[in-house]
C-alpha positions as CSV (number, residue, x, y, z in Angstrom):
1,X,76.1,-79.5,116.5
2,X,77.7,-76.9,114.6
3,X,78.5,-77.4,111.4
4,X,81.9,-75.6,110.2
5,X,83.3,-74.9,107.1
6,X,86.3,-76.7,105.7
7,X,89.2,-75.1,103.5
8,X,87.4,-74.2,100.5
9,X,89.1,-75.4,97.1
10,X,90.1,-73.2,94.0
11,X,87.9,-72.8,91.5
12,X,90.8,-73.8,89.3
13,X,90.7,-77.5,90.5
14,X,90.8,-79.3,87.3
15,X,60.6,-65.0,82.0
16,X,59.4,-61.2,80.5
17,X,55.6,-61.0,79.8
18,X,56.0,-61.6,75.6
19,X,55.8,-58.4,73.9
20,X,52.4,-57.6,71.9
21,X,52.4,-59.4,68.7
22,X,51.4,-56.7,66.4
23,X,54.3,-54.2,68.4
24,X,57.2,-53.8,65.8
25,X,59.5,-57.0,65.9
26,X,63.0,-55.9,66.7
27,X,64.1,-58.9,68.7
28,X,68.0,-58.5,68.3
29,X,68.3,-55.4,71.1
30,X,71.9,-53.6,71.5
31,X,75.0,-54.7,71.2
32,X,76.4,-58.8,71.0
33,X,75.3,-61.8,72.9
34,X,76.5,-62.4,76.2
35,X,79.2,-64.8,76.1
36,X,81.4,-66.0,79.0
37,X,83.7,-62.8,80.8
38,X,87.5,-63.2,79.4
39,X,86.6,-65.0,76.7
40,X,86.9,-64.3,72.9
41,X,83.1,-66.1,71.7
42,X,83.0,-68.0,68.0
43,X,81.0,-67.8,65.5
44,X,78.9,-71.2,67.2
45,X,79.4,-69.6,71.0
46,X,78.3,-66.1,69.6
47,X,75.0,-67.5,67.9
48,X,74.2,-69.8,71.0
49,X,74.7,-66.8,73.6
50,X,73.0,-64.7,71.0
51,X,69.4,-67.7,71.2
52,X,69.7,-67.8,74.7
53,X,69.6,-63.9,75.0
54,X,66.7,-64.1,72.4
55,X,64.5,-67.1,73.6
56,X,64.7,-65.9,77.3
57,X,63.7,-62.4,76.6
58,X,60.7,-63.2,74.1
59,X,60.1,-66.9,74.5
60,X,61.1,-69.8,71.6
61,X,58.2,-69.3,69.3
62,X,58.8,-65.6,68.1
63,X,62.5,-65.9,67.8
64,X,63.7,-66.8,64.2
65,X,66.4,-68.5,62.9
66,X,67.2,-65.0,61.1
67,X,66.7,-63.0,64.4
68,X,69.7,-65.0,66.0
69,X,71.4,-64.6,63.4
70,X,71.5,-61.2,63.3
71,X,72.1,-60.9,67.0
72,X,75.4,-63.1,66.5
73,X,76.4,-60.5,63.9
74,X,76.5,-63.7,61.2
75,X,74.4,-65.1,58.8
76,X,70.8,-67.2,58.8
77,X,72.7,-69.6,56.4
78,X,75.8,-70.1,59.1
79,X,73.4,-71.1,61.8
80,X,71.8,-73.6,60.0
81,X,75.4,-75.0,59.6
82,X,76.6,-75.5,63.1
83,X,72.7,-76.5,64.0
84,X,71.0,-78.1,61.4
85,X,67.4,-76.9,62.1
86,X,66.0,-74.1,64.4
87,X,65.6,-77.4,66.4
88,X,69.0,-78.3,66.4
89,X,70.0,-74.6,67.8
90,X,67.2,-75.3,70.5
91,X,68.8,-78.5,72.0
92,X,72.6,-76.7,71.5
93,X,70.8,-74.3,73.9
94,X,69.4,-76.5,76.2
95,X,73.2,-78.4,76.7
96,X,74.8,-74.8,77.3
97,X,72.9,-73.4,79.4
98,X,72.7,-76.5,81.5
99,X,76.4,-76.4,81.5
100,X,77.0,-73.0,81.8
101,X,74.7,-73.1,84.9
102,X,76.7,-76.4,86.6
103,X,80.0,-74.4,86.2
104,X,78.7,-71.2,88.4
105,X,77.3,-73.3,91.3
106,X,80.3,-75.6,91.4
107,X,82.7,-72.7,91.5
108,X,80.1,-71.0,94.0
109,X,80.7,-73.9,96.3
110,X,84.6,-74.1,95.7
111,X,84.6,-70.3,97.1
112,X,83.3,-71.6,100.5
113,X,81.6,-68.2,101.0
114,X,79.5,-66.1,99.2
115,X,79.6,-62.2,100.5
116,X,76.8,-60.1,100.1
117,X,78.4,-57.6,96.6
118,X,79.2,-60.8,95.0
119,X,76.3,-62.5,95.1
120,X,74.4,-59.8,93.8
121,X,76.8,-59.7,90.9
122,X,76.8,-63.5,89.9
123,X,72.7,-63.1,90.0
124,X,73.2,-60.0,87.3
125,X,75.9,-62.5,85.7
126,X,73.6,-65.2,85.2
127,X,70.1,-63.7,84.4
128,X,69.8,-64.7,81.1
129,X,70.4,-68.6,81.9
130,X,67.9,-67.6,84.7
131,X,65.9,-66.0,82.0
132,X,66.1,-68.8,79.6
133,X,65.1,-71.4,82.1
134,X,62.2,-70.0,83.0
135,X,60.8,-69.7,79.6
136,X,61.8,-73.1,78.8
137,X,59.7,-75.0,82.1
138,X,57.0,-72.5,81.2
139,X,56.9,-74.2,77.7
140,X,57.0,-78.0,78.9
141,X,57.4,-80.9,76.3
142,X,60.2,-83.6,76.1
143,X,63.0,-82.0,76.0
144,X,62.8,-79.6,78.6
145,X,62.1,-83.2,80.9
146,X,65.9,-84.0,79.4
147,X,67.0,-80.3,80.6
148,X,65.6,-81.4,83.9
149,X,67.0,-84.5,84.6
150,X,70.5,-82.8,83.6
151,X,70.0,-79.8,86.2
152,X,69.0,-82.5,88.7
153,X,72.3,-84.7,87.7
154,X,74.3,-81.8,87.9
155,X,73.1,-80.9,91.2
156,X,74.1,-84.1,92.9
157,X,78.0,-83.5,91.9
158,X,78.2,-80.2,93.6
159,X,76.1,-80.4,96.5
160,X,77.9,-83.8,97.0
161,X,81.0,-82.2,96.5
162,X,79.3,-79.1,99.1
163,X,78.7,-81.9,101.4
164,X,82.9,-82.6,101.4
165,X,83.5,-79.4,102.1
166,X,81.1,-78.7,105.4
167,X,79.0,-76.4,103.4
168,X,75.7,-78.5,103.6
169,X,74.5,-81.4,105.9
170,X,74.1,-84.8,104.3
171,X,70.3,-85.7,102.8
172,X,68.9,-89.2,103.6
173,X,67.5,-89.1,99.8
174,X,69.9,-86.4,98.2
175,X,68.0,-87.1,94.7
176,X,64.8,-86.3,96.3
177,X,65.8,-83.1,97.7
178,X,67.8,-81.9,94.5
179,X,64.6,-82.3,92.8
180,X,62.3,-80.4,95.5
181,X,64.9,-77.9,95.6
182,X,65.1,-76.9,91.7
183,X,61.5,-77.4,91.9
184,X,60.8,-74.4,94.6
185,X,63.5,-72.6,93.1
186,X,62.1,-72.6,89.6
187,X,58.7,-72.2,90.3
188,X,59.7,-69.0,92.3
189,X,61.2,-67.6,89.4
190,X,57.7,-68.6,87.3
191,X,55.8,-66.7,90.2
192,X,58.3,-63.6,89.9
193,X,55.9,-61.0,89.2
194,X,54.4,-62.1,92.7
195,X,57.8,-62.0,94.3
196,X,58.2,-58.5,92.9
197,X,54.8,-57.2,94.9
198,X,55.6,-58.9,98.2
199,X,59.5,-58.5,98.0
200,X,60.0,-55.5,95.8
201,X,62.4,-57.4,93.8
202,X,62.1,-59.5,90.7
203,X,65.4,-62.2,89.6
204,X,64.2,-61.6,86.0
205,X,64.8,-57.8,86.0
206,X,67.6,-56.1,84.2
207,X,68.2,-54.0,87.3
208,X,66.6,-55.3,90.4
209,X,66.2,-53.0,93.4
210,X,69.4,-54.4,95.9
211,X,67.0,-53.7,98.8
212,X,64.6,-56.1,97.4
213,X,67.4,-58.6,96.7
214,X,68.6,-58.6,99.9
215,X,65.1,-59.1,101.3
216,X,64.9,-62.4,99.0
217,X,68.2,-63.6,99.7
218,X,67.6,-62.9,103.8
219,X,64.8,-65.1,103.3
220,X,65.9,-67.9,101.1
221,X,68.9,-68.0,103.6
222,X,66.5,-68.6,106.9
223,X,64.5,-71.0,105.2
224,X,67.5,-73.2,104.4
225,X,69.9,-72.6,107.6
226,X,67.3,-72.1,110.8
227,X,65.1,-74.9,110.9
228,X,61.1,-73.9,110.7
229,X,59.7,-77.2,112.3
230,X,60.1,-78.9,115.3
231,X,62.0,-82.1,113.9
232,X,60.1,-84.1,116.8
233,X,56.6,-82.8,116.1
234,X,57.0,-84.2,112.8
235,X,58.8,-87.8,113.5
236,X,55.4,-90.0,112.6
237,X,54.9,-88.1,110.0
238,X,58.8,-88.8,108.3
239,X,58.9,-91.9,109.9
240,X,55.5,-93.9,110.0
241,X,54.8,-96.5,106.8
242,X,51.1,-97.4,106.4
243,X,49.4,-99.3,103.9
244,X,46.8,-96.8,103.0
């Protein structure tokens, strides 16, 4: 069976190794925080954009209120405003970047197709969500569970709405498999130092080698479109229930 593509619909349809702790702290780096393209960032977007910059590049326990602060180009006292606590400005974090990253993959799979250039340029685009995510499974606790369940939730409404368009077959368990997949695809990101000596490319890097990307991206694409096992090798063992 082949599997085509359908008309695609418009996008308009409405972690780093932490740095040695006796180094010199100066957390804040050049220039703003990263805030969505075309968009003219708050105060509260600035000094989000500015946390996620900061917790994914050094991790949440090094990062001060007063660091963000001075990466948003405001002040220690406005933070605690919009956030409450340093806690507070952690869960804000958690909802943005879990949003920001359900608004890239559903407008990946309303463009239908995914050329080479861009791909390589939403993966620049969004490496300090990637960044931030990382850090944050690496930590554990609670709340990162609640980040989990909403990556997992937000998964099912675009590969479901995938699924409408002919870009990916149907799953018999589709919670199951949104689960494996951010599971493999996090824990590659965990592993990235090992990714960078048997692919010459890391996902976390500022500027990763394009050969090396491609070389990823070749692979992660034959993994998910060419079948590895022989589907009737494996019947008993996906079909078979046994009491042991």
């Amino acid at each position: 069976m082949v599997y085509r593509y359908r008309g695609t619909r418009s996008a308009d349809r409405q972690g780093n190794s932490p740095q040695d702790p006796s180094a010199p702290r100066d957390l804040t780096g050049p220039g703003n925080a990263s805030a969505p393209s075309g968009q003219d960032p708050s105060a509260k977007t600035r000094i989000l954009c500015g946390a996620i910059d900061l917790y994914g590049e050094h991790g949440f326990d090094r990062v001060t209120v007063k660091d963000v602060a001075l990466k948003a180009g405001v002040s220690a006292p406005l933070v605690i405003h919009h956030f409450s606590s340093k806690a507070g400005l952690r869960t804000a974090c958690d909802a943005y970047v879990a949003e920001q990253f359900r608004r890239t993959k559903t407008e990946s799979v309303r463009r239908g197709h995914m050329p080479r250039n861009v791909a390589h340029e939403a993966i620049a685009a969004n490496r300090h969500l990637v960044k931030y995510l990382t850090r944050a499974f690496m930590d554990g606790g609670a709340t990162i569970d609640a980040l989990f369940d909403q990556l997992v939730e937000d998964s099912l409404v675009y590969t479901s709405e995938a699924e409408e368009l002919g870009l990916v077959y149907p799953s018999r368990n589709p919670r199951h498999r949104a689960v494996v997949i951010l599971l493999q695809s996090f824990g590659s990101l965990i592993l990235h130092r090992q990714m960078e000596r048997h692919l010459g490319v890391s996902l976390l890097d500022d500027e990763p080698d394009p050969a090396g990307l491609d070389a990823y991206m070749a692979a992660v694409l034959e993994l998910y479109t060419q079948p590895m096992m022989n589907a009737e090798a494996f019947a008993e063992l996906m079909n078979e229930r046994t009491d042991r």
